[in-house]
PDB file of the backbone (N, CA, C, O) and the ligand in Angstrom, with CONECT records:
HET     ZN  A 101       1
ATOM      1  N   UNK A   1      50.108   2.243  95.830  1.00  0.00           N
ATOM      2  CA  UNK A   1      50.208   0.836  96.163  1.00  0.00           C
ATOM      3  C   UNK A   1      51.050   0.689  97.430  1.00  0.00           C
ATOM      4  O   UNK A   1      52.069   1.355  97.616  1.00  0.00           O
ATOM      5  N   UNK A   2      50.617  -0.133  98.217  1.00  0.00           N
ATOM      6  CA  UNK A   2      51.457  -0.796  99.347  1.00  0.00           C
ATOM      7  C   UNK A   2      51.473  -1.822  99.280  1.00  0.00           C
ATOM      8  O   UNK A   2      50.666  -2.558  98.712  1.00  0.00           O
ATOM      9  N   UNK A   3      52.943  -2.226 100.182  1.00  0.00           N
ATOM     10  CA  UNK A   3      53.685  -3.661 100.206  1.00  0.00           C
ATOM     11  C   UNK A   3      53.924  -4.289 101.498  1.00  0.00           C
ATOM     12  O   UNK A   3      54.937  -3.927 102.096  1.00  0.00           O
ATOM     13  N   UNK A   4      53.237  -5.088 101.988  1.00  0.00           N
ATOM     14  CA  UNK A   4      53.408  -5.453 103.586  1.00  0.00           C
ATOM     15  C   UNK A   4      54.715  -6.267 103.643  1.00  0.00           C
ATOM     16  O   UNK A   4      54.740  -7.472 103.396  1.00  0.00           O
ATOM     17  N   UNK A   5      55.621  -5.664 103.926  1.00  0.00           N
ATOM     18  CA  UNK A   5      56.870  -6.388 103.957  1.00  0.00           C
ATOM     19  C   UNK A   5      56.986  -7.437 105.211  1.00  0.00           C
ATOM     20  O   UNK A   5      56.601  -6.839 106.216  1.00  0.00           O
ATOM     21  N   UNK A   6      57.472  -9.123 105.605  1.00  0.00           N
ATOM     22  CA  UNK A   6      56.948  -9.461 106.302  1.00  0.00           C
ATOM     23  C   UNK A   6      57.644  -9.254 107.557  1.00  0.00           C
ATOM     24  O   UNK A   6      57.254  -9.731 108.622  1.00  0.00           O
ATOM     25  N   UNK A   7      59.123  -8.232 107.359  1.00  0.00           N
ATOM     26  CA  UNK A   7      59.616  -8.146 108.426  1.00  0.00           C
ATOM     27  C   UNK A   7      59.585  -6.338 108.812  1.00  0.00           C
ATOM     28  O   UNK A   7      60.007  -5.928 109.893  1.00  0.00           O
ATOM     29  N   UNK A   8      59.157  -5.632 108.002  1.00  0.00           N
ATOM     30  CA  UNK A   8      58.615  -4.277 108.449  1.00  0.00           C
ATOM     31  C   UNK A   8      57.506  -3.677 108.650  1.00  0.00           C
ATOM     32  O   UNK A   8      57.292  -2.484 108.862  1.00  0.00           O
ATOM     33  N   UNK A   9      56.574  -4.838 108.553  1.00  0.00           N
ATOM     34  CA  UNK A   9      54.847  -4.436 108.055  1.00  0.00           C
ATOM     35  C   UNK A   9      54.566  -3.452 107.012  1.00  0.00           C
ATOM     36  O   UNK A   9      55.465  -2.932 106.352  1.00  0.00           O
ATOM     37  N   UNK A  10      53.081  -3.143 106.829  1.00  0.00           N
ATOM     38  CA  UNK A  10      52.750  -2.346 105.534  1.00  0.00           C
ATOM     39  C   UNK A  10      53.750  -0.576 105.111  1.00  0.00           C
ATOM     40  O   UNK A  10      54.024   0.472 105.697  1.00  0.00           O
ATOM     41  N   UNK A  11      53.909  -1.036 104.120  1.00  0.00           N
ATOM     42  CA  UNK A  11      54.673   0.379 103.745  1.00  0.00           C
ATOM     43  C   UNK A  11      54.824   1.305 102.145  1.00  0.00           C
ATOM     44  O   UNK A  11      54.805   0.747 101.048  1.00  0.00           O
ATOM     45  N   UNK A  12      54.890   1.994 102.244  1.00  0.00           N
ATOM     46  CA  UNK A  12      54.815   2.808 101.046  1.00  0.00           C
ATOM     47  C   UNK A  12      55.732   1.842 100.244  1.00  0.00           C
ATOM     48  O   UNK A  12      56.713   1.215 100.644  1.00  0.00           O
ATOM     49  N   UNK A  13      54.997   1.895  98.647  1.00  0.00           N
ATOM     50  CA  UNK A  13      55.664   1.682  97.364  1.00  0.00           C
ATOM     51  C   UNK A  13      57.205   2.318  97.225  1.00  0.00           C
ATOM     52  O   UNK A  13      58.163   1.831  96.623  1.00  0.00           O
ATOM     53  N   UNK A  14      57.130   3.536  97.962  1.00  0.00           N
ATOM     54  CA  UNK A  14      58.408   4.528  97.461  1.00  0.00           C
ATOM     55  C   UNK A  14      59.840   3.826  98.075  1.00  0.00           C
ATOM     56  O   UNK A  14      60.977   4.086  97.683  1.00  0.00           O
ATOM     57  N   UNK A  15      59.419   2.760  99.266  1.00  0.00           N
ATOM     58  CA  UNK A  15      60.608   2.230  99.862  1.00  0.00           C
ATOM     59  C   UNK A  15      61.235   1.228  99.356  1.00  0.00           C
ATOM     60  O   UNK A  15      62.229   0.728  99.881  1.00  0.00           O
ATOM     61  N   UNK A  16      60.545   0.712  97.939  1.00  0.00           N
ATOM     62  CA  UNK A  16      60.620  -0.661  97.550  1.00  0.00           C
ATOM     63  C   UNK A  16      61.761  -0.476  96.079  1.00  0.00           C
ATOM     64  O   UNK A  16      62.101   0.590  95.564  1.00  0.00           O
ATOM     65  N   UNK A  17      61.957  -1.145  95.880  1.00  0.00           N
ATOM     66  CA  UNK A  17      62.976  -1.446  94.386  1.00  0.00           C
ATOM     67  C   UNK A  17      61.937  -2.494  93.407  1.00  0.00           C
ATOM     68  O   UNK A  17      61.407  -3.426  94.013  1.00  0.00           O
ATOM     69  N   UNK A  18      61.743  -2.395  92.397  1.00  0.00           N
ATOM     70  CA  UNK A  18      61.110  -3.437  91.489  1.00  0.00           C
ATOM     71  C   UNK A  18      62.056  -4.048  90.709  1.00  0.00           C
ATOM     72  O   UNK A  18      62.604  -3.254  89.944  1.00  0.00           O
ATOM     73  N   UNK A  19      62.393  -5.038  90.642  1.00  0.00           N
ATOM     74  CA  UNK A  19      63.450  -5.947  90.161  1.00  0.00           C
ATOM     75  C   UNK A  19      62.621  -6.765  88.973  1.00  0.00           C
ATOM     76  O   UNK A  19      63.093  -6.375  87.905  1.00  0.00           O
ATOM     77  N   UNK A  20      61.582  -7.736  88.735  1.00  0.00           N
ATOM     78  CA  UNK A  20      61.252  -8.046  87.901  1.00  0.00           C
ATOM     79  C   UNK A  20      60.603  -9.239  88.042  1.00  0.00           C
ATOM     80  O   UNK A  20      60.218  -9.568  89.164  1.00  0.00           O
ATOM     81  N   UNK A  21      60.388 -10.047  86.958  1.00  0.00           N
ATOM     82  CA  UNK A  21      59.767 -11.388  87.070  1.00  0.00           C
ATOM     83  C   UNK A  21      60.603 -12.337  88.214  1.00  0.00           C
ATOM     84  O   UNK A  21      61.820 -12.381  88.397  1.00  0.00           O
ATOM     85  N   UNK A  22      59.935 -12.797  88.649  1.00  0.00           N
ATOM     86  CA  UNK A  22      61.182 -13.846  90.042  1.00  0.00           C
ATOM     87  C   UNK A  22      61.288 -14.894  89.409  1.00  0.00           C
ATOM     88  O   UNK A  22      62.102 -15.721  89.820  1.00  0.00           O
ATOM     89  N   UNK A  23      60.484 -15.187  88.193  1.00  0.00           N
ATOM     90  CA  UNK A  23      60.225 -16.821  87.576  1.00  0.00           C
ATOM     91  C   UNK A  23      61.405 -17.194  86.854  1.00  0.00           C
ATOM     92  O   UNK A  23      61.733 -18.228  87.437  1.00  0.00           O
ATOM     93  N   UNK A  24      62.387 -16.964  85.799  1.00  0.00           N
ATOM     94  CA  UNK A  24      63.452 -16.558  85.367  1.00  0.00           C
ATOM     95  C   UNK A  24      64.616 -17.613  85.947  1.00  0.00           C
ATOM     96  O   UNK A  24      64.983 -16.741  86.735  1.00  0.00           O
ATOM     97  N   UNK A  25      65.260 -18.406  86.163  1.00  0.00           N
ATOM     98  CA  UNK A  25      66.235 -18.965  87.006  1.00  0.00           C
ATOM     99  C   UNK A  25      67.945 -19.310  85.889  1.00  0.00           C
ATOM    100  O   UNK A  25      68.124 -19.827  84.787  1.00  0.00           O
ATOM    101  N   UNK A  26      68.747 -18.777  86.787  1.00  0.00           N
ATOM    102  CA  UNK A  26      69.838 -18.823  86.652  1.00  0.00           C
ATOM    103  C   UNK A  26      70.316 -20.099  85.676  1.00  0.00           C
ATOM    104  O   UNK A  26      70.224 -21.128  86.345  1.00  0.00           O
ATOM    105  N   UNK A  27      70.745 -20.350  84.465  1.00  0.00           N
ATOM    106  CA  UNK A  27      71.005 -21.762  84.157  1.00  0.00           C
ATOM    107  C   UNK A  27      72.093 -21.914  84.465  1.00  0.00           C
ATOM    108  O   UNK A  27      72.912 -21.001  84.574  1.00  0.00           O
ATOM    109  N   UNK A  28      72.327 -23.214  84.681  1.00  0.00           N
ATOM    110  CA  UNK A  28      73.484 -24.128  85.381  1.00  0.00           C
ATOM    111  C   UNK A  28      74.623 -23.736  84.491  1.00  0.00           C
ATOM    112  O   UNK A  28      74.642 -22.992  83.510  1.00  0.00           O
ATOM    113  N   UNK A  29      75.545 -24.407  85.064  1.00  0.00           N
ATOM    114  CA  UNK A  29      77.016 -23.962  84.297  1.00  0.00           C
ATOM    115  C   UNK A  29      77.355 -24.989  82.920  1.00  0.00           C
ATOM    116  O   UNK A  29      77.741 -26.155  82.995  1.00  0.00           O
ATOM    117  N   UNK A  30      77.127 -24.303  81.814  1.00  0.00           N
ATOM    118  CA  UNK A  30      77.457 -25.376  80.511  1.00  0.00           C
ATOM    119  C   UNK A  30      76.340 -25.490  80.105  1.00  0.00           C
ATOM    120  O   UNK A  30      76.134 -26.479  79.402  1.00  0.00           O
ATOM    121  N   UNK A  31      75.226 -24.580  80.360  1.00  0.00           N
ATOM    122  CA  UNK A  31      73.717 -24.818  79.943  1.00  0.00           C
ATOM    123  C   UNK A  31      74.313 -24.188  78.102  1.00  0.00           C
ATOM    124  O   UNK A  31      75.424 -23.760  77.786  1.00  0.00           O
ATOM    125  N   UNK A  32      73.154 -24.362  77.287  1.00  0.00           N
ATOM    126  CA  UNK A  32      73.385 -24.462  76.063  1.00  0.00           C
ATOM    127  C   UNK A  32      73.491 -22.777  75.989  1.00  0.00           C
ATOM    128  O   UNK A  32      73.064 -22.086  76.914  1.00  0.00           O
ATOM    129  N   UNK A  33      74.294 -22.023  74.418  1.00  0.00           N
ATOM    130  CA  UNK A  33      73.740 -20.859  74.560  1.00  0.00           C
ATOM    131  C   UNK A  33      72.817 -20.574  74.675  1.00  0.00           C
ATOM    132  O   UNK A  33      72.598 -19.640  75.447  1.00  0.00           O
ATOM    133  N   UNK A  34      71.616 -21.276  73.902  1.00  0.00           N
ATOM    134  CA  UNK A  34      70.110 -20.807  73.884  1.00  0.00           C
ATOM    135  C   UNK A  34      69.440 -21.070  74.964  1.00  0.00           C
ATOM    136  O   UNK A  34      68.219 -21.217  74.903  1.00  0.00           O
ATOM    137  N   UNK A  35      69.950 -21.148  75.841  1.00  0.00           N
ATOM    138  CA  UNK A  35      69.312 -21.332  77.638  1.00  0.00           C
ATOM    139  C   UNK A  35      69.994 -19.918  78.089  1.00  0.00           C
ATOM    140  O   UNK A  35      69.136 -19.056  78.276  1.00  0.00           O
ATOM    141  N   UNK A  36      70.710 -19.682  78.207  1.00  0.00           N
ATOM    142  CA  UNK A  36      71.497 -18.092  78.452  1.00  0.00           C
ATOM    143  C   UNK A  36      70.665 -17.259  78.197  1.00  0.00           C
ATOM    144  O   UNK A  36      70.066 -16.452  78.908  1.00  0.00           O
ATOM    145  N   UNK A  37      70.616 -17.685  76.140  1.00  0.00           N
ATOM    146  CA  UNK A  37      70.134 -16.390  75.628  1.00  0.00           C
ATOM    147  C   UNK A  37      68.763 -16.013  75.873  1.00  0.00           C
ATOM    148  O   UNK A  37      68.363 -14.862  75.699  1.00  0.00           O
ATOM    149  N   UNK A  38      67.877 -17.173  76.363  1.00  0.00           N
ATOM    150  CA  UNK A  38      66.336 -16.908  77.071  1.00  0.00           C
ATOM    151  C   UNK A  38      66.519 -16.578  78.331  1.00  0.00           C
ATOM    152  O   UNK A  38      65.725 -15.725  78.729  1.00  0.00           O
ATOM    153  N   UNK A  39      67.304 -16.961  79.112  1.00  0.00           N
ATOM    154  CA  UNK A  39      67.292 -16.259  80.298  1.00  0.00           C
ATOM    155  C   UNK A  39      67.967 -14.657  80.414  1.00  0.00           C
ATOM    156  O   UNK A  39      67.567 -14.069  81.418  1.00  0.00           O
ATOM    157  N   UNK A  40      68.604 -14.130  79.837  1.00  0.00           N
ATOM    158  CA  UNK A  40      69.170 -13.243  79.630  1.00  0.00           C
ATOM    159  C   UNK A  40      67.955 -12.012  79.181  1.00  0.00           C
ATOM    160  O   UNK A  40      67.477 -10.973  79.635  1.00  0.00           O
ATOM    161  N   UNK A  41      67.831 -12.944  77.931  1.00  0.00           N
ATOM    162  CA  UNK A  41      67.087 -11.376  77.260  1.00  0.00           C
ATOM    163  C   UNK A  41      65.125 -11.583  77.243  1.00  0.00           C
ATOM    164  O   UNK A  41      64.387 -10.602  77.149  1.00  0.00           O
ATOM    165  N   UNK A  42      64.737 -12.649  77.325  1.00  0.00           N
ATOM    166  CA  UNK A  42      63.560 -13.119  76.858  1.00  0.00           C
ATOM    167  C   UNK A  42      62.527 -12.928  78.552  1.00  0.00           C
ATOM    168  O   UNK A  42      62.917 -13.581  79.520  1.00  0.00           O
ATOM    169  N   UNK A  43      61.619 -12.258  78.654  1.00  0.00           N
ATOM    170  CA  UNK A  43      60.817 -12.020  79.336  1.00  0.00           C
ATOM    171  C   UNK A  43      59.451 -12.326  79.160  1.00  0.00           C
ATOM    172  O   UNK A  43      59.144 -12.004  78.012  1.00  0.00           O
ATOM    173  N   UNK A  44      58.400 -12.845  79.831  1.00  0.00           N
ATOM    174  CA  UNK A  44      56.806 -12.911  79.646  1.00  0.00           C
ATOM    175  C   UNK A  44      55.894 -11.774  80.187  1.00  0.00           C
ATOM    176  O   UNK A  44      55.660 -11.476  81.359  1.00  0.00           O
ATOM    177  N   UNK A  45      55.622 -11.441  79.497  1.00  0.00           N
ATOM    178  CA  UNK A  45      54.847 -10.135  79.697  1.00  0.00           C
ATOM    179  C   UNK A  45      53.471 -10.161  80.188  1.00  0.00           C
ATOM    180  O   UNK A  45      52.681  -9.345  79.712  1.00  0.00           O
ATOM    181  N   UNK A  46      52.985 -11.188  81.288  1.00  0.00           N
ATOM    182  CA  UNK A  46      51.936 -11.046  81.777  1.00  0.00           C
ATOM    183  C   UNK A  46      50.843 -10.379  82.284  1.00  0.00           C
ATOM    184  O   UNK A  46      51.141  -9.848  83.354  1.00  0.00           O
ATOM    185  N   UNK A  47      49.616 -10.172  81.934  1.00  0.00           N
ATOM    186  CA  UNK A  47      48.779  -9.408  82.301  1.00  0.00           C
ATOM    187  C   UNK A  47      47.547 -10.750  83.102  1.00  0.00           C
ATOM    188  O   UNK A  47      46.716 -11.537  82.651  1.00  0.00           O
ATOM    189  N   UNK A  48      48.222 -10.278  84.873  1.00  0.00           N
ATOM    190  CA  UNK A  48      47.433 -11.467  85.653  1.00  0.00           C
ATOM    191  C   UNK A  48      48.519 -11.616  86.912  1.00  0.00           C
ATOM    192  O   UNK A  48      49.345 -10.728  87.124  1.00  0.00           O
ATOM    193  N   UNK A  49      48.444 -12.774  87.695  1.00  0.00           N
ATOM    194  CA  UNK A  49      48.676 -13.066  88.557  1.00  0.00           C
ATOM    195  C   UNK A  49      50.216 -13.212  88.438  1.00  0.00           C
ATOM    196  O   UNK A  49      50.212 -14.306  87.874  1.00  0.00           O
ATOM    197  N   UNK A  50      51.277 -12.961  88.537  1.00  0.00           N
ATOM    198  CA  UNK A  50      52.484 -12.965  88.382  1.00  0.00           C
ATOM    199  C   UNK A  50      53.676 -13.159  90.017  1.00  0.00           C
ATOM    200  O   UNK A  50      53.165 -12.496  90.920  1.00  0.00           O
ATOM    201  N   UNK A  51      54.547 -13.618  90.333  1.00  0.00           N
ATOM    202  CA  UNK A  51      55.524 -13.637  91.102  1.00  0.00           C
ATOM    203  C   UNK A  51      56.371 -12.599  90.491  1.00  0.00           C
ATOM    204  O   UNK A  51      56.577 -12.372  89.299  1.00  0.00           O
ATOM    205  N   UNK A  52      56.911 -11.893  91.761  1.00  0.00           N
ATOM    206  CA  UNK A  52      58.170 -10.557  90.873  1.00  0.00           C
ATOM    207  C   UNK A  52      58.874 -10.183  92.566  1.00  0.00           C
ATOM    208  O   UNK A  52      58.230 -10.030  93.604  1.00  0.00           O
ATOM    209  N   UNK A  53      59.925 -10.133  92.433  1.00  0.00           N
ATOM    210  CA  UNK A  53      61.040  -9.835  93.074  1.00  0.00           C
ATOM    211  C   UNK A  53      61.273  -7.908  93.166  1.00  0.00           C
ATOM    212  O   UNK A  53      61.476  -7.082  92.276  1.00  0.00           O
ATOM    213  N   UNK A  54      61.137  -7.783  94.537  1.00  0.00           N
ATOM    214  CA  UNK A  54      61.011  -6.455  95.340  1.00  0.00           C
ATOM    215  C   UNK A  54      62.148  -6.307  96.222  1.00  0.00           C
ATOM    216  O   UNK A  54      62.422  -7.228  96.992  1.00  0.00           O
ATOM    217  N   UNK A  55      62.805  -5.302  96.196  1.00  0.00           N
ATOM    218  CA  UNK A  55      64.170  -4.883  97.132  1.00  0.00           C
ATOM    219  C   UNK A  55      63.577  -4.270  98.346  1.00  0.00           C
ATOM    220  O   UNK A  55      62.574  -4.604  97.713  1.00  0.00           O
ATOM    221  N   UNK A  56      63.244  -3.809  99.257  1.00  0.00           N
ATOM    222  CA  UNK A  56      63.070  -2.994 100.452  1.00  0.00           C
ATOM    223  C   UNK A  56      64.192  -2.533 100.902  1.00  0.00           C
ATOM    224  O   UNK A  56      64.691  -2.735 102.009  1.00  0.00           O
ATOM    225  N   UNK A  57      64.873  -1.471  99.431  1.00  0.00           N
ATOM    226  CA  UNK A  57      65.724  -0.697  99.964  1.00  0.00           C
ATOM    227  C   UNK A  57      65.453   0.306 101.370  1.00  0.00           C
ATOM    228  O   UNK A  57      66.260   0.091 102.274  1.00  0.00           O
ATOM    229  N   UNK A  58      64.477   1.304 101.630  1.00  0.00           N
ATOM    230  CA  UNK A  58      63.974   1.950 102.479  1.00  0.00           C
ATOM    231  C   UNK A  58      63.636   1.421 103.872  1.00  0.00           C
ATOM    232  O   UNK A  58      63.191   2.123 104.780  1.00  0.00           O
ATOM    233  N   UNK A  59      63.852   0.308 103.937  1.00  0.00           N
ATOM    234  CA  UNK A  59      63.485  -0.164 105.283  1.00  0.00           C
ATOM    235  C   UNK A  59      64.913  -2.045 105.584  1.00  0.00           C
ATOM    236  O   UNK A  59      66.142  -1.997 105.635  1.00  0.00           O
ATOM    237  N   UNK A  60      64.177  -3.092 105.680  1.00  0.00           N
ATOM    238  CA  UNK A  60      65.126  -3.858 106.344  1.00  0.00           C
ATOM    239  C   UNK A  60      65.736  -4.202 105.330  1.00  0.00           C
ATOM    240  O   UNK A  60      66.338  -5.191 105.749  1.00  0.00           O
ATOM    241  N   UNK A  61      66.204  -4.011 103.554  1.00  0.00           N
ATOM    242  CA  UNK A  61      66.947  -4.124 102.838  1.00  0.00           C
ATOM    243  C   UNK A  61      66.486  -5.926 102.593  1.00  0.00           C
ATOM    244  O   UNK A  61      67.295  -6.812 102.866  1.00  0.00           O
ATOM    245  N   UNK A  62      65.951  -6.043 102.386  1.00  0.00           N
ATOM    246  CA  UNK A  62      65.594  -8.048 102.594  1.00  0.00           C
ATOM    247  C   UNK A  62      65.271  -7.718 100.619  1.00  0.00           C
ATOM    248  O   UNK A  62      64.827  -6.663 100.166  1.00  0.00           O
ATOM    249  N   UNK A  63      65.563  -8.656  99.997  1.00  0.00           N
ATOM    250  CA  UNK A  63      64.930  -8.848  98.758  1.00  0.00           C
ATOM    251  C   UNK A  63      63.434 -10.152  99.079  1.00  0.00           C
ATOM    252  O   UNK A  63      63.628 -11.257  99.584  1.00  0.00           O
ATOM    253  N   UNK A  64      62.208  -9.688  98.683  1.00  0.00           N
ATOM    254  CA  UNK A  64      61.122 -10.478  98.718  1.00  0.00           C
ATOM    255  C   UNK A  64      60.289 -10.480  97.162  1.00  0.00           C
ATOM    256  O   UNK A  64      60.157  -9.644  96.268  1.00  0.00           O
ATOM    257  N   UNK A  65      59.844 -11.823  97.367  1.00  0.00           N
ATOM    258  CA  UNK A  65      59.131 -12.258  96.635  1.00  0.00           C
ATOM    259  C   UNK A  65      57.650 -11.614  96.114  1.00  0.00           C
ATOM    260  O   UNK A  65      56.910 -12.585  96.272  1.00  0.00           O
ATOM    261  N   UNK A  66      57.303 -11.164  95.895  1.00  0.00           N
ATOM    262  CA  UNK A  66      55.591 -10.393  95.444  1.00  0.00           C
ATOM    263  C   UNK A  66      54.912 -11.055  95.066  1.00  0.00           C
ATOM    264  O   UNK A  66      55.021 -11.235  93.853  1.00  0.00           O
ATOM    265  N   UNK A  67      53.857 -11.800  95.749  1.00  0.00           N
ATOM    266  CA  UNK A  67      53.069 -12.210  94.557  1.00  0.00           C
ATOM    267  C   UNK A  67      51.361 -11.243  93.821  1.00  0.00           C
ATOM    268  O   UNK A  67      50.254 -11.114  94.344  1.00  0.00           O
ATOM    269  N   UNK A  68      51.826 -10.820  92.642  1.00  0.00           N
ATOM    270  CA  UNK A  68      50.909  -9.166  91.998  1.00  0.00           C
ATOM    271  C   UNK A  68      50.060  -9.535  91.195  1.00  0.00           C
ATOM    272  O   UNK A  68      50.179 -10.746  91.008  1.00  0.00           O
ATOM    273  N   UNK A  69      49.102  -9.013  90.512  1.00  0.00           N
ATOM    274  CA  UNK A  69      47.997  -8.991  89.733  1.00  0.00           C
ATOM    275  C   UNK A  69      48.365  -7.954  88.984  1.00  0.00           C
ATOM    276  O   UNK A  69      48.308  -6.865  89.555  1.00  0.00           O
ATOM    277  N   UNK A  70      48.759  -7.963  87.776  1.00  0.00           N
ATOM    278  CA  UNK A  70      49.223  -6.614  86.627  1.00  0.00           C
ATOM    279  C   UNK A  70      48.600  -6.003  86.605  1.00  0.00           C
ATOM    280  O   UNK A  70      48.844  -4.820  86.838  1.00  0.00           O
ATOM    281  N   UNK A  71      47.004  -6.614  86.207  1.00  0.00           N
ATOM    282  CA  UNK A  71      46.103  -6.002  85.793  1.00  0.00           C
ATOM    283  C   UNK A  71      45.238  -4.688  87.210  1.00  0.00           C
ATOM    284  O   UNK A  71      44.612  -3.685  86.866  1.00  0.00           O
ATOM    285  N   UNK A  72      45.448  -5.075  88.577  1.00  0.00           N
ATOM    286  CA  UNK A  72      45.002  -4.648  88.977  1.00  0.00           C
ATOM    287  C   UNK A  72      45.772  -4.135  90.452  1.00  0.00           C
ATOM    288  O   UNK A  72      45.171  -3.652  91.412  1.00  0.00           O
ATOM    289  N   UNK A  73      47.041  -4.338  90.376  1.00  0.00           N
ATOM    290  CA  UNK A  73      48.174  -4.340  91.449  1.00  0.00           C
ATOM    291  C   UNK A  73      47.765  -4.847  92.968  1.00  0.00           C
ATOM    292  O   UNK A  73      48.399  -4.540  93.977  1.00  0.00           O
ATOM    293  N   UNK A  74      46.825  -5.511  92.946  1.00  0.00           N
ATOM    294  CA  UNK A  74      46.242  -6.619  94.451  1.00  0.00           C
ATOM    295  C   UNK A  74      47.600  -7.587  94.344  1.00  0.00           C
ATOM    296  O   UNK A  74      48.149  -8.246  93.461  1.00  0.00           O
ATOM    297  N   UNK A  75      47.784  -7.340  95.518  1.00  0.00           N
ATOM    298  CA  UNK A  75      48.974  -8.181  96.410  1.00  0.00           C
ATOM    299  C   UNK A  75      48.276  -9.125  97.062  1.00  0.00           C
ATOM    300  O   UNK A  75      47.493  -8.744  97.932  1.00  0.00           O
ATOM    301  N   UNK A  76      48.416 -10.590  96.775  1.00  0.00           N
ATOM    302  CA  UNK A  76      48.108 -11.578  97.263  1.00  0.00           C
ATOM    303  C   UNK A  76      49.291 -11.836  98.124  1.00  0.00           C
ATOM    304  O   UNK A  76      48.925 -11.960  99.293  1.00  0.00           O
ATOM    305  N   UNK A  77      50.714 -11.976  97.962  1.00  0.00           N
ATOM    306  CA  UNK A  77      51.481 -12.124  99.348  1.00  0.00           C
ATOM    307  C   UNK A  77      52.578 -11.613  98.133  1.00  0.00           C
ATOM    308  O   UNK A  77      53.762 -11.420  98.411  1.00  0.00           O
ATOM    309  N   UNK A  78      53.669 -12.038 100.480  1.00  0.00           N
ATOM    310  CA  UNK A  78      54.606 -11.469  99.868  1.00  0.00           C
ATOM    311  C   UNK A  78      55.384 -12.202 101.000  1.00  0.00           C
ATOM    312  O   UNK A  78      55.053 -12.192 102.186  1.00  0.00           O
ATOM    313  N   UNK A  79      56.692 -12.973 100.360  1.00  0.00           N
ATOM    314  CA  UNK A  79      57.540 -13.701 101.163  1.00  0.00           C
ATOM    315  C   UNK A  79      59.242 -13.512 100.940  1.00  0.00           C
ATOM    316  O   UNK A  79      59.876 -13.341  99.899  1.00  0.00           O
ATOM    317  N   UNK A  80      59.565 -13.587 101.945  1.00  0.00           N
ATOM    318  CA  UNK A  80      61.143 -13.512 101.804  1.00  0.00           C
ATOM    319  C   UNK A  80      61.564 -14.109 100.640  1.00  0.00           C
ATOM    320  O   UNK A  80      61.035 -15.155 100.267  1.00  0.00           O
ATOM    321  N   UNK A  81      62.971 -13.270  99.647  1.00  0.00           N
ATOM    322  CA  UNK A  81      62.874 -14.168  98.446  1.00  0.00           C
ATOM    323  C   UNK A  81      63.911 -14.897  98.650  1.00  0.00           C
ATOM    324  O   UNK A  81      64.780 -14.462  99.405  1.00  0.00           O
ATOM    325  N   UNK A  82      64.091 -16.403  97.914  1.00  0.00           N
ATOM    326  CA  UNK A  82      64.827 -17.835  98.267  1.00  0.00           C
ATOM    327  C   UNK A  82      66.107 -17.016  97.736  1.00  0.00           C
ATOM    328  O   UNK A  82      66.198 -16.239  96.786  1.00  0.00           O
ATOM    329  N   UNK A  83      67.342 -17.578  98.940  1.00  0.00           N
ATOM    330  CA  UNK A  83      68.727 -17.356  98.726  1.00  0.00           C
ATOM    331  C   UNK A  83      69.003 -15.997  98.737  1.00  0.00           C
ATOM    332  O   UNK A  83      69.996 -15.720  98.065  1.00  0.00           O
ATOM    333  N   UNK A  84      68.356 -14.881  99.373  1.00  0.00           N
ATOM    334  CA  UNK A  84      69.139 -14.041  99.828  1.00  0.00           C
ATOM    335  C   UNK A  84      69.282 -13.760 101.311  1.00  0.00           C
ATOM    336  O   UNK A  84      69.933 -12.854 101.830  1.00  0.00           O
ATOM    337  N   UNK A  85      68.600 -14.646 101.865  1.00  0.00           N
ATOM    338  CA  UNK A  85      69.370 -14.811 103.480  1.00  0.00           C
ATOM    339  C   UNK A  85      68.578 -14.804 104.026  1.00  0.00           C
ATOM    340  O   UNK A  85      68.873 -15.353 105.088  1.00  0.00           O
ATOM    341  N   UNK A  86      67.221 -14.387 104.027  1.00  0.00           N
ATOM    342  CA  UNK A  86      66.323 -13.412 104.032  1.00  0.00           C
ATOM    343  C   UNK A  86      65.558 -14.657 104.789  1.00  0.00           C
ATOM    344  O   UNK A  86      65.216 -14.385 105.940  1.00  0.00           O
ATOM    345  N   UNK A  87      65.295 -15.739 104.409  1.00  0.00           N
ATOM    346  CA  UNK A  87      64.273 -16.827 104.804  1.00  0.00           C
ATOM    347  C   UNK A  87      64.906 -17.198 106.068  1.00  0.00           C
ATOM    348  O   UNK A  87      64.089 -17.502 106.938  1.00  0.00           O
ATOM    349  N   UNK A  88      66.163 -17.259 106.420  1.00  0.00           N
ATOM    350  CA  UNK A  88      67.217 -17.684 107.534  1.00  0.00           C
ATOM    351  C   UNK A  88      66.358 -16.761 108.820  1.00  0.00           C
ATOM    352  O   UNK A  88      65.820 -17.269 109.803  1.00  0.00           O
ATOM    353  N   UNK A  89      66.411 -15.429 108.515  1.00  0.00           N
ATOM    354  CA  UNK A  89      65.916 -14.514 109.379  1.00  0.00           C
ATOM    355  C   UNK A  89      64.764 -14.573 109.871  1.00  0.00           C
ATOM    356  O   UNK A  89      64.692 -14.361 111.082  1.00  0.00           O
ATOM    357  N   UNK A  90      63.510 -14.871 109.131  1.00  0.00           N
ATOM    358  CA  UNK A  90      62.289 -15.168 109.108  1.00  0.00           C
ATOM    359  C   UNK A  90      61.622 -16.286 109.937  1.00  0.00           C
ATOM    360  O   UNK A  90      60.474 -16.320 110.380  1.00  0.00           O
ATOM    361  N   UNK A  91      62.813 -17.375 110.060  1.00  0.00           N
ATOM    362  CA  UNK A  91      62.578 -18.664 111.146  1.00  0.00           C
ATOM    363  C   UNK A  91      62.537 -18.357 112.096  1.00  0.00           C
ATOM    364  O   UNK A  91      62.371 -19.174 113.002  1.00  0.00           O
TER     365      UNK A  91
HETATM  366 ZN    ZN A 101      61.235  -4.699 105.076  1.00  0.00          ZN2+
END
């Protein structure tokens, strides 16, 4: 598999980090336990079109967004991911 990173162009899988679902979001401060405890431990296990969060350790270190197909690893895109600086650079 390759990953067209949008600030290194296409590149080997081996340079990348797989981090996980990107869908997932941080709950606010004083969110209930059971907002924690789904964000914490509770994952969707999709087989299909999914968003997932990629490191490009091996090249410009940017964390990006993936958007993957489980079933068949077709990369429909792939964008700088929100709040790691990464979109700042990209303008
Ligand atoms: Zn890169």
């Amino acid at each position: 598999m390759r990953i067209t990173c949008p600030f290194c162009g296409e590149r080997d899988l081996g340079e990348f980090t797989y981090l996980g679902d990107a869908k997932p979001m941080r709950p606010e401060a004083g969110a209930s336990e059971d907002d924690v405890f789904d964000y914490v431990y509770l994952r969707d296990n999709v087989a299909g079109v999914m968003d997932e969060n990629w490191y490009h350790g091996g090249g410009c270190r940017a964390w990006l967004k993936v958007t993957r197909n489980t079933l068949t690893h077709e990369i429909s895109a792939v964008e700088p991911a929100a709040g790691a600086g990464a979109r700042q650079v990209a303008k």
